[in-house]
KEKE-3310 file (N, C-alpha, C; in steps of 0.2 Angstrom, whole numbers, plus 5000, padded with zeros to 4 digits):
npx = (4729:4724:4719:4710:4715:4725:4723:4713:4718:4725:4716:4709:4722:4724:4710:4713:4725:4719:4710:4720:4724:4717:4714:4728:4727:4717:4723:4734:4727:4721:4732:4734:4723:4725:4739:4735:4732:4738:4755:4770:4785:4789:4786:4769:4765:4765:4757:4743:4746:4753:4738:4732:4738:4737:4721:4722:4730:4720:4709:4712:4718:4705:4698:4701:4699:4684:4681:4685:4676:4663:4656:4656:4651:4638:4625:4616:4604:4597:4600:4596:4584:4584:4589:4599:4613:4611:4616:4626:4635:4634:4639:4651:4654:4655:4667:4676:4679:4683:4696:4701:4701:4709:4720:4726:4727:4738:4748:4748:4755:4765:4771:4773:4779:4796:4798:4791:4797:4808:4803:4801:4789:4786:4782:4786:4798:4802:4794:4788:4785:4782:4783:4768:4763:4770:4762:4748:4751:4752:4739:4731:4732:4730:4717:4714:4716:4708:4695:4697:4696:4683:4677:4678:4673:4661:4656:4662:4650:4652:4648:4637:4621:4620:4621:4618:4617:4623:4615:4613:4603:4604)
npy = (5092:5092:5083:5086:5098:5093:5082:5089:5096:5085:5081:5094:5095:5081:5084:5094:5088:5079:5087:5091:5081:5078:5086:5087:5075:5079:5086:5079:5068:5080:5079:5070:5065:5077:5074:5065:5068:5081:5080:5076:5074:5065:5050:5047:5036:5035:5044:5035:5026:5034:5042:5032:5029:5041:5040:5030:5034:5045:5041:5032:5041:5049:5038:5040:5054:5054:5046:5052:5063:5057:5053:5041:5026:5019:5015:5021:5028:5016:5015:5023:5019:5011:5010:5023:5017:5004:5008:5015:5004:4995:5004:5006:4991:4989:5000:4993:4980:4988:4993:4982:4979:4988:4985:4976:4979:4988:4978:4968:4978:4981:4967:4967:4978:4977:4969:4977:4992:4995:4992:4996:5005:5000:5011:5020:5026:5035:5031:5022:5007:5006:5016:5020:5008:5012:5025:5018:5009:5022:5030:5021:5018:5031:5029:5021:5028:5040:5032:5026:5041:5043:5033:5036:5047:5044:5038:5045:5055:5064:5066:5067:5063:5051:5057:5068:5085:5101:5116:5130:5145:5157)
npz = (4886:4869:4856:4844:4838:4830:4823:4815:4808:4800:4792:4786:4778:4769:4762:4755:4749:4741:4734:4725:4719:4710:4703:4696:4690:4681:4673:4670:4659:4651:4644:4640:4629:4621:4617:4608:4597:4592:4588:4594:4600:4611:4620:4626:4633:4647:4654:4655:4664:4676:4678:4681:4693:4702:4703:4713:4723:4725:4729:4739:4748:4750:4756:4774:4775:4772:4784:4794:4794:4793:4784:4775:4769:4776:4787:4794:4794:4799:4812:4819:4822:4834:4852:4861:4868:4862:4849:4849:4852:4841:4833:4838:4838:4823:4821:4826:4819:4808:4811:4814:4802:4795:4800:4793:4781:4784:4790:4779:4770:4773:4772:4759:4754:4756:4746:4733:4735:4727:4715:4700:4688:4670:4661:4666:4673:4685:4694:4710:4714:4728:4733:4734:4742:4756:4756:4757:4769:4781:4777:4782:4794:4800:4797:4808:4819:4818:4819:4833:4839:4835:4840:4854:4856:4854:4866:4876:4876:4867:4856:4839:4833:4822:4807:4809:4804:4803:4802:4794:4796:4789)
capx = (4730:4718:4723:4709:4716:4732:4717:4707:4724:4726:4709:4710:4727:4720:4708:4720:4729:4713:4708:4727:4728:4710:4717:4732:4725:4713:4729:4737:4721:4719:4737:4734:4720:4729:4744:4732:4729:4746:4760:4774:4792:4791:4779:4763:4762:4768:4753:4741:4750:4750:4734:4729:4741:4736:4718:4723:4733:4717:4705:4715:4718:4698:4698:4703:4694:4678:4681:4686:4671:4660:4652:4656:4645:4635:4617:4614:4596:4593:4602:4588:4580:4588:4592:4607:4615:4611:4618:4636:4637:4634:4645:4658:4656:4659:4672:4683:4680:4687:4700:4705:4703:4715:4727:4727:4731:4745:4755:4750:4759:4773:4773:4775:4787:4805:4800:4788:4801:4813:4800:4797:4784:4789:4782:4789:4803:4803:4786:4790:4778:4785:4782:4760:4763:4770:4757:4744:4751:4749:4733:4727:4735:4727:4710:4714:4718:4702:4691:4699:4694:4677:4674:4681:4668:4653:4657:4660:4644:4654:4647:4630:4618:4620:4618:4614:4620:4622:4612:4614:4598:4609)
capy = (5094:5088:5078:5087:5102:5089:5079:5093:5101:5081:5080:5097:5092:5076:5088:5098:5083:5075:5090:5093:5074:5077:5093:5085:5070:5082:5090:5073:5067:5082:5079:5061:5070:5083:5070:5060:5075:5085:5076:5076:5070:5059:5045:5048:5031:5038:5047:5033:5025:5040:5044:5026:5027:5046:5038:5027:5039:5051:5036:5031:5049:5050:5033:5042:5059:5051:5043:5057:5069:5054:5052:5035:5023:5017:5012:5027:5029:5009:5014:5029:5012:5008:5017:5025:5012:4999:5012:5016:4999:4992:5008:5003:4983:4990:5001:4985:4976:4994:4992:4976:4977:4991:4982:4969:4981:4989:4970:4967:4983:4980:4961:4967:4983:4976:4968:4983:4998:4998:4989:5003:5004:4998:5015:5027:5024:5034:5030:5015:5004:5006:5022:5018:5005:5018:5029:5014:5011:5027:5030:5016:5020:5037:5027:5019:5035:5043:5028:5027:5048:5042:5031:5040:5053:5041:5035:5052:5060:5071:5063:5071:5059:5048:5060:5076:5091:5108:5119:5140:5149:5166)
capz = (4879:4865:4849:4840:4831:4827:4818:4811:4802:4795:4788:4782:4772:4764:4760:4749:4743:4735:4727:4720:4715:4704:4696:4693:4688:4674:4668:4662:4657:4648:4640:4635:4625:4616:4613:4602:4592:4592:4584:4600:4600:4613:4622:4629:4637:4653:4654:4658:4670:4680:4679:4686:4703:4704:4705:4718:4727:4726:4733:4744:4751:4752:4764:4780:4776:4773:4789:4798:4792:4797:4776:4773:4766:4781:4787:4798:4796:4802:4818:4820:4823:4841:4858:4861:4870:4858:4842:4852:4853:4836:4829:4843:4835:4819:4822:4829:4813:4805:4814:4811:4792:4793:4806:4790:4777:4787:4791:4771:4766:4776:4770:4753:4755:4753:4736:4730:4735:4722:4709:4695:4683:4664:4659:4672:4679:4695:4699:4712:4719:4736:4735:4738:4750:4760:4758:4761:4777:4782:4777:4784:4800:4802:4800:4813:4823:4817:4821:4841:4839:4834:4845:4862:4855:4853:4872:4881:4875:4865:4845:4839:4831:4815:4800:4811:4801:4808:4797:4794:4796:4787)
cpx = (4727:4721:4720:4710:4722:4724:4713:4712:4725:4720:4708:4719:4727:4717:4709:4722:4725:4712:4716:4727:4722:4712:4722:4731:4722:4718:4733:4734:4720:4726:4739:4729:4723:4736:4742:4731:4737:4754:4767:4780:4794:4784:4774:4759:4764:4761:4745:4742:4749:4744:4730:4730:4737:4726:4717:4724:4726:4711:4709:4718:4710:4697:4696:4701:4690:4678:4680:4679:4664:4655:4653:4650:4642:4628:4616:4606:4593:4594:4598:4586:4580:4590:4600:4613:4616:4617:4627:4638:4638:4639:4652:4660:4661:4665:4678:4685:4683:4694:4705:4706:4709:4722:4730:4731:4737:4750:4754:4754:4765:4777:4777:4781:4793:4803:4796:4793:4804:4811:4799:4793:4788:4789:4785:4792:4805:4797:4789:4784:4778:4780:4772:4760:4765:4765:4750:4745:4750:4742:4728:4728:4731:4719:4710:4714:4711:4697:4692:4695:4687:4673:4676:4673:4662:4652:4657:4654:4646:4650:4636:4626:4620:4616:4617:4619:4617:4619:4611:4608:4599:4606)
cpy = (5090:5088:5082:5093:5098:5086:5083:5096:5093:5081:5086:5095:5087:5078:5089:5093:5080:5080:5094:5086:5074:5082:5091:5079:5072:5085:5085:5070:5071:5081:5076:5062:5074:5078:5067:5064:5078:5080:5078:5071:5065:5054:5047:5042:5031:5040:5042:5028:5030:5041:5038:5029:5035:5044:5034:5031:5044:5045:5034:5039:5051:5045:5037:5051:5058:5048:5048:5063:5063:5053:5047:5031:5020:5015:5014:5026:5019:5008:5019:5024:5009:5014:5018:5021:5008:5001:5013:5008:4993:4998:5004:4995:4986:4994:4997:4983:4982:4994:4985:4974:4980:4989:4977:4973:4985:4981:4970:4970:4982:4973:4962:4973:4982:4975:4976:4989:5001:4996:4996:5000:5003:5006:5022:5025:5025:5032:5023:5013:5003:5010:5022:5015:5008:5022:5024:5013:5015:5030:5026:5015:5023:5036:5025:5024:5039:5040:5026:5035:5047:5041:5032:5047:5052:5041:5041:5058:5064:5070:5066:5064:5057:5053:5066:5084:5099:5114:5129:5141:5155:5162)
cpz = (4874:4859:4842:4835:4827:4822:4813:4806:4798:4789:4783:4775:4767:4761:4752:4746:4739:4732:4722:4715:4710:4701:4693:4687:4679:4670:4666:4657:4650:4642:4636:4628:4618:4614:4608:4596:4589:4591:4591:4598:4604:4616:4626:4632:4646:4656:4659:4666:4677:4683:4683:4692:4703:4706:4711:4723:4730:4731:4740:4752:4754:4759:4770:4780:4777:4782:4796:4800:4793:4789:4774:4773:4774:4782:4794:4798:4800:4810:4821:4824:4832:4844:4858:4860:4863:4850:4846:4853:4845:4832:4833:4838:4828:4818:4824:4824:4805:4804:4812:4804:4792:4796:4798:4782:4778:4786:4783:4767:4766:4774:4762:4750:4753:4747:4733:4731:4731:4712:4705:4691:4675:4661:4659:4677:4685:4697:4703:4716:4724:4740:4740:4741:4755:4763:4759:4768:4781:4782:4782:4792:4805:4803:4803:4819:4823:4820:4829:4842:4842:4839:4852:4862:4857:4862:4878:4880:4871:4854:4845:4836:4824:4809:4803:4807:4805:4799:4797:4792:4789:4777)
residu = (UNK:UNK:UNK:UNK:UNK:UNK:UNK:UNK:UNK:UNK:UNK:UNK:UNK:UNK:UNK:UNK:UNK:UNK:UNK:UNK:UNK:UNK:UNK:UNK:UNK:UNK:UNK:UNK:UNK:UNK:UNK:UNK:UNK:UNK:UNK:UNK:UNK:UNK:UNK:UNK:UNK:UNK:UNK:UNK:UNK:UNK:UNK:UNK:UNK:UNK:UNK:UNK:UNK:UNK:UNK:UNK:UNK:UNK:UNK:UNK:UNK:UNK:UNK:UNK:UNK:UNK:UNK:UNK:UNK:UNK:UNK:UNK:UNK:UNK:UNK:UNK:UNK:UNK:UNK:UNK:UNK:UNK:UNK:UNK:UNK:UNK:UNK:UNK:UNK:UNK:UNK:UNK:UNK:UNK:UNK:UNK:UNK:UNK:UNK:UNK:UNK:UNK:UNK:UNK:UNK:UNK:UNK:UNK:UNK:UNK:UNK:UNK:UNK:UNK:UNK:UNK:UNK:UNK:UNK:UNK:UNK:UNK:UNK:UNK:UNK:UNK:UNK:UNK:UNK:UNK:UNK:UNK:UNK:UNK:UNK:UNK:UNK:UNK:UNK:UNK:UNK:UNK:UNK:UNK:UNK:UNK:UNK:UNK:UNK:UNK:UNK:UNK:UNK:UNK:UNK:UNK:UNK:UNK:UNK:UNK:UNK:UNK:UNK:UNK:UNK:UNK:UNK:UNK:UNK:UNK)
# end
């Protein structure tokens, strides 16, 4: 049984939630906007707030797509440059050192959890700083999970070439 449609339904979902978290994002955005203008009865400083963590939230949500879809910043065209072998081998290195960055922001999260959990924001109150460490963990998890994928791919012949895009004729 094969891991990849469980993975291909995450990536599509991340997917989704970055582009909810940037519509979302342009709808408070736009409201911080119109508040400035529009005489309103209650505060408007709520609004930036938000629209920070909602860009964190939404970068953070791209992480582990990018990863996944294989569009991360990289230095693809330099591995053109070397044979196979040598290229599965210097992605493979990097991948480790992926790996171990995200191993470090995982323990970090979890170091700072009990106190962040129930910490609120001054301006919004349910917003809790837990609540991202949560979703950091996880995120960074899944990069781990994608990057194992990746590299299982590179190694069984199954990974196409650096950069190679599938192109429609139609």
């Amino acid at each position: 049984m094969s891991v990849r449609p469980l993975l291909d339904r995450i990536e599509q979902l991340l997917g989704g939630l970055g582009k909810l978290t940037l519509a979302t994002m342009g709808v408070i955005v736009g409201l911080q906007i119109i508040f400035r203008f529009v005489p309103v009865s209650f505060p408007s400083v709520w609004t930036t707030e938000v629209a920070r963590y909602m860009l964190v939230f939404m970068t953070l949500t791209g992480v582990p797509y990018a990863m996944r879809r294989d569009n991360h910043i990289s230095v693809r065209p330099l591995l053109r440059m070397v044979s196979d072998s040598i290229r599965n081998l210097m992605i493979s290195l990097s991948n480790v050192l992926v790996v171990v960055m995200c191993s470090l922001m995982i323990l970090s999260g979890f170091s700072v959890l009990e106190r962040t959990m129930l910490q609120s924001l001054p301006t919004v109150g349910w917003l809790k700083v837990g609540y991202l460490t949560v979703y950091l963990i996880v995120v960074f998890g899944l990069c781990i999970v994608f990057i194992f994928e990746q590299t299982a791919r590179i190694w069984t012949g199954e990974a196409t070439e650096p950069d190679a895009r599938v192109v429609d004729d139609d």
